[in-house]
N, C-alpha and C positions, 0 to 999 in steps of 0.2 A: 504494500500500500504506500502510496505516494507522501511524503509530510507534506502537511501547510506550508503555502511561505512564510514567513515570521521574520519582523524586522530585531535583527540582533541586536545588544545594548553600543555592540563599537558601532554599524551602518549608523544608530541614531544619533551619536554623540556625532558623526563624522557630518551628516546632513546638517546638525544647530549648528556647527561649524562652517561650514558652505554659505548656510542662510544667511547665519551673522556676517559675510563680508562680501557678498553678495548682492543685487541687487538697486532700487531706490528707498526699499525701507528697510534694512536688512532686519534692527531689533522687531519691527513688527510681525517679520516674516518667521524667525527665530522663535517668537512669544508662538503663536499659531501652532507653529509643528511641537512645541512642548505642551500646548494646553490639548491638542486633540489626539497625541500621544501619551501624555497624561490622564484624560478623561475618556478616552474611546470614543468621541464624538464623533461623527461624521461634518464633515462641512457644511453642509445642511442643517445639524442642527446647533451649529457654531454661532451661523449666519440670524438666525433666528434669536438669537441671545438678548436679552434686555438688559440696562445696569441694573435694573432691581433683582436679576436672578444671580445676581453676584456680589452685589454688597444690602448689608442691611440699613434700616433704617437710619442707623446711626456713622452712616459710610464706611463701618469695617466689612472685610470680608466673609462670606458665609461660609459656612463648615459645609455647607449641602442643600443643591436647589432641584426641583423639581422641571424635566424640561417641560417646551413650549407641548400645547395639546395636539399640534399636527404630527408630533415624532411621538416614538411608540412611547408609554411608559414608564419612567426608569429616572432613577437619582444619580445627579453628578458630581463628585467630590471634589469640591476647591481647595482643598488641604494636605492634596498631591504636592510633596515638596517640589518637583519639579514646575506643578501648576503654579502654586503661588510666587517661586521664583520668576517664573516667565510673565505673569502678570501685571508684580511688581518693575519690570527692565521697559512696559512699553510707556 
């Protein structure tokens, strides 16, 4: 039986590495590939994103937001260090 492909942890380290020098926005492009390799999001439901599903009322960051109701059902963890780092850089 065939493996999955699977992005190994060097390929992704080498890719933030690419993005960050790279590009017209690199840190934006960099934040991106860490927050939806962080959260398993698809772009789609990246794109769909609202500030309120990511910080609270009081503008800190949320520990976990529910996505937008067009994408299936499911909780997304902001507290992926890798997420909060990339979040923090844009």
């Amino acid at each position: 039986m065939a493996k999955a492909p699977v992005v190994e942890e060097g390929q992704f380290r080498h890719a933030i590495k690419v993005a960050a020098v790279t590009g017209q926005t690199p840190a934006r492009d960099a934040s991106l590939l860490c927050v939806l390799y962080g959260t398993g999001m698809t772009a789609t439901e990246l794109a769909q994103l609202e500030v309120a599903d990511l910080l609270d009322e009081g503008g800190g960051y949320r520990r976990e937001s529910l996505m937008r109701p067009a994408c299936p059902p499911r909780s997304t963890w902001w507290r992926v260090i890798r997420c909060s780092g990339a979040l923090l850089r844009v």
